[in-house]
C-alpha positions as a Markdown table, in Angstrom:
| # | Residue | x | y | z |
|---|---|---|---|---|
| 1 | Unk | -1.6 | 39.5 | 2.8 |
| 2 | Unk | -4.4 | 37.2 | 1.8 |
| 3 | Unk | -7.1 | 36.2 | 5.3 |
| 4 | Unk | -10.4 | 35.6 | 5.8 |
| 5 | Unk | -11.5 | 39.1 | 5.4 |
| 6 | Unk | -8.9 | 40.8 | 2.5 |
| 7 | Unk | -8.3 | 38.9 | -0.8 |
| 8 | Unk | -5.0 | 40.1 | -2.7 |
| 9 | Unk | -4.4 | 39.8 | -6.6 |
| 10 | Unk | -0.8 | 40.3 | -7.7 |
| 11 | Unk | -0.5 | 40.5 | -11.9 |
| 12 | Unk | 3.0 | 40.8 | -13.7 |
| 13 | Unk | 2.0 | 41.6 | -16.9 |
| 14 | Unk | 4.9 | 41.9 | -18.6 |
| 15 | Unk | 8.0 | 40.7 | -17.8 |
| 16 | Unk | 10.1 | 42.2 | -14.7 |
| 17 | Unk | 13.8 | 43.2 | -15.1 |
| 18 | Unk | 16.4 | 42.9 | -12.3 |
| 19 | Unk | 16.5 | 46.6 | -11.3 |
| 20 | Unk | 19.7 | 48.8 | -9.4 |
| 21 | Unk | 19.6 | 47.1 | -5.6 |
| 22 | Unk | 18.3 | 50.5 | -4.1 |
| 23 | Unk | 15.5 | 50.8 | -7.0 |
| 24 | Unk | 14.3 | 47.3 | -5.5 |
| 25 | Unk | 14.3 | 47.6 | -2.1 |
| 26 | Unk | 12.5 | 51.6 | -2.6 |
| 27 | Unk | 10.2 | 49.8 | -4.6 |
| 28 | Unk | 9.6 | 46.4 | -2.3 |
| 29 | Unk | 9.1 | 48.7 | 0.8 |
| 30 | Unk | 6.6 | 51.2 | -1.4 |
| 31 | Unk | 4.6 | 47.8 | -2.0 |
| 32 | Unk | 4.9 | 46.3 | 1.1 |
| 33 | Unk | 3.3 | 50.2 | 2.7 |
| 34 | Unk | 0.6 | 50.3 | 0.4 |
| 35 | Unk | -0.8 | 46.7 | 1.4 |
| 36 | Unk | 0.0 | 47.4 | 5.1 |
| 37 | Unk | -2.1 | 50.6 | 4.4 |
| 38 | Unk | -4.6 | 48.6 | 2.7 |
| 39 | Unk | -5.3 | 46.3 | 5.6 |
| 40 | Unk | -4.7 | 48.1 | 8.4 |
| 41 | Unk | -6.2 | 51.5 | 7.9 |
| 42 | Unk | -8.2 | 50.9 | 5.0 |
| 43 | Unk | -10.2 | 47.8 | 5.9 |
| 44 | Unk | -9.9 | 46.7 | 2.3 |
| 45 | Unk | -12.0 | 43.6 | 1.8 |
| 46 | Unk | -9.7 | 43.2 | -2.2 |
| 47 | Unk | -6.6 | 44.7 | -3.1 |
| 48 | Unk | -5.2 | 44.8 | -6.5 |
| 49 | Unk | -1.2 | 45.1 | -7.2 |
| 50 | Unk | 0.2 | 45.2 | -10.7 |
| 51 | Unk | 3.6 | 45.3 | -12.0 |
| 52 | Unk | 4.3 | 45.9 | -15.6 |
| 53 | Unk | 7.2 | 48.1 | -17.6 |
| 54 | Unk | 5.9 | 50.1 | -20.5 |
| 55 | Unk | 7.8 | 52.8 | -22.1 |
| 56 | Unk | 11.2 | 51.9 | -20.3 |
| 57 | Unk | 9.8 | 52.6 | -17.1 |
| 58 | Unk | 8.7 | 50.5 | -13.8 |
| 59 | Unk | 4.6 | 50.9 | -13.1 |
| 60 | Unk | 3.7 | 49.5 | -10.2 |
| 61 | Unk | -0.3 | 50.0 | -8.6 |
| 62 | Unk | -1.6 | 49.1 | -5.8 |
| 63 | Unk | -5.6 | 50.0 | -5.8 |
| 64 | Unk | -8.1 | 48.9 | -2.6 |
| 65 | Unk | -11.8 | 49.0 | -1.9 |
| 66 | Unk | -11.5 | 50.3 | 1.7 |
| 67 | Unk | -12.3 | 53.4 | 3.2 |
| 68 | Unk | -11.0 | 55.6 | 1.7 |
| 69 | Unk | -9.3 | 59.2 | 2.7 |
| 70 | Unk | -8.8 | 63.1 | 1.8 |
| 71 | Unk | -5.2 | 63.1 | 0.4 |
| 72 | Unk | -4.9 | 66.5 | 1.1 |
| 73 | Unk | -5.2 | 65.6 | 4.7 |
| 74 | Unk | -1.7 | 65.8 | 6.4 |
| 75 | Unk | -2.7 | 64.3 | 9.6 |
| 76 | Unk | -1.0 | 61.1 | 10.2 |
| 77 | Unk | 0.9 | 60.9 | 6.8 |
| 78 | Unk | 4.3 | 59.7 | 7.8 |
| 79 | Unk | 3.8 | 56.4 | 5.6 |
| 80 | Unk | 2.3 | 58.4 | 2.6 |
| 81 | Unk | 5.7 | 60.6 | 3.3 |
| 82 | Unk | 8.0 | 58.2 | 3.0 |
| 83 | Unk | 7.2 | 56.5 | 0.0 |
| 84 | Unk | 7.1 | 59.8 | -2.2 |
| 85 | Unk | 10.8 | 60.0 | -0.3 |
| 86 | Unk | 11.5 | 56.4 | -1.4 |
| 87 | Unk | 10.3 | 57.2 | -5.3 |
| 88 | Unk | 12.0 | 60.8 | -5.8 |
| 89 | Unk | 15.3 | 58.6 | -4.3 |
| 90 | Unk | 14.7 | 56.3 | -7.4 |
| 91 | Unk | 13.6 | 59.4 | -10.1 |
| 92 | Unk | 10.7 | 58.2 | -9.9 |
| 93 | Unk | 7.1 | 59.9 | -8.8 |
| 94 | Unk | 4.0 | 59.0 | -6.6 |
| 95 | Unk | 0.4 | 59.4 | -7.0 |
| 96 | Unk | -2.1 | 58.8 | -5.2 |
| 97 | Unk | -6.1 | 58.9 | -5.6 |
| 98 | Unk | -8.5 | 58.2 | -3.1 |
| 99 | Unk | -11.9 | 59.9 | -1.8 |
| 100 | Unk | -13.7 | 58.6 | 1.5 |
| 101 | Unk | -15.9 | 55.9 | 0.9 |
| 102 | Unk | -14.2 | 55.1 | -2.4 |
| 103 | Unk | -11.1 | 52.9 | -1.9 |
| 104 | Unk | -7.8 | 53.9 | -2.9 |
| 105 | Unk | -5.3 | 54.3 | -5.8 |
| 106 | Unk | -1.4 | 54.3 | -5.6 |
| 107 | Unk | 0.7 | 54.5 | -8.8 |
| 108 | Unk | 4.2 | 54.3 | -8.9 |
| 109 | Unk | 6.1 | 55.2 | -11.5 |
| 110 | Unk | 10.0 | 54.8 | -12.0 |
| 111 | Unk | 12.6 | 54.2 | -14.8 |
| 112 | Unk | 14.2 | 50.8 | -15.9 |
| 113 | Unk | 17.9 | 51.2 | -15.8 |
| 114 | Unk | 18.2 | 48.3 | -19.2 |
| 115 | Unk | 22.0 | 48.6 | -18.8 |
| 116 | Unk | 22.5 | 47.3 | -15.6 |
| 117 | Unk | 19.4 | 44.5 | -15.5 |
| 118 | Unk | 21.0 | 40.8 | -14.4 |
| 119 | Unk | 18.0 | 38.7 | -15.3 |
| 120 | Unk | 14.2 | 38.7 | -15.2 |
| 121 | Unk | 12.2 | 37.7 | -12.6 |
């Protein structure tokens, strides 16, 4: 996701644990949204993403310094639509902040299924 004109910084700050396949993939494709997001509509020039677990529970954020939008605004929210989908599929929830002009904010937030974990990435 790194060009010329958008610079991407990925922390893990704690360590990752394998999760159920279909909690992965929901939250690889809620990622992989909010950087397309970022770059396309946006215009981001940095983009932050952060995965930690804290409390037994998955935290992933994604924030930008693009443009900006009214959340509220239903108009040509299909991708903001299908990750809330993807995170209630998981039990988990969605949030998003964002205000025109002020960049945006996505927090995911899903639990770690510790029983079923393989390894750590």
């Amino acid at each position: 996701m790194t060009s010329p004109t958008c610079a991407l910084d990925a922390t893990f700050t704690t360590p990752i644990p394998r999760l159920p396949e279909r909690a992965e993939v929901a939250v690889y494709r809620i990622a992989q949204e909010a950087l397309t997001n970022a770059v396309r509509h946006a215009e981001a020039a940095t983009i932050l993403l952060t995965l930690a677990v804290a409390a037994g529970n998955l935290q992933l954020e994604v924030t930008d310094d693009g443009r900006g939008f009214d959340p509220d605004d239903r108009t040509n929210s299909l991708g903001l639509v299908s990750m809330k989908e993807r995170a209630l599929s998981i039990g988990g929830q969605l949030s998003i902040y964002s205000s025109l002009g002020a960049g945006t904010t996505l927090r995911l937030e899903c639990p770690v299924d510790e029983h079923r974990s393989a390894s750590f990435a």
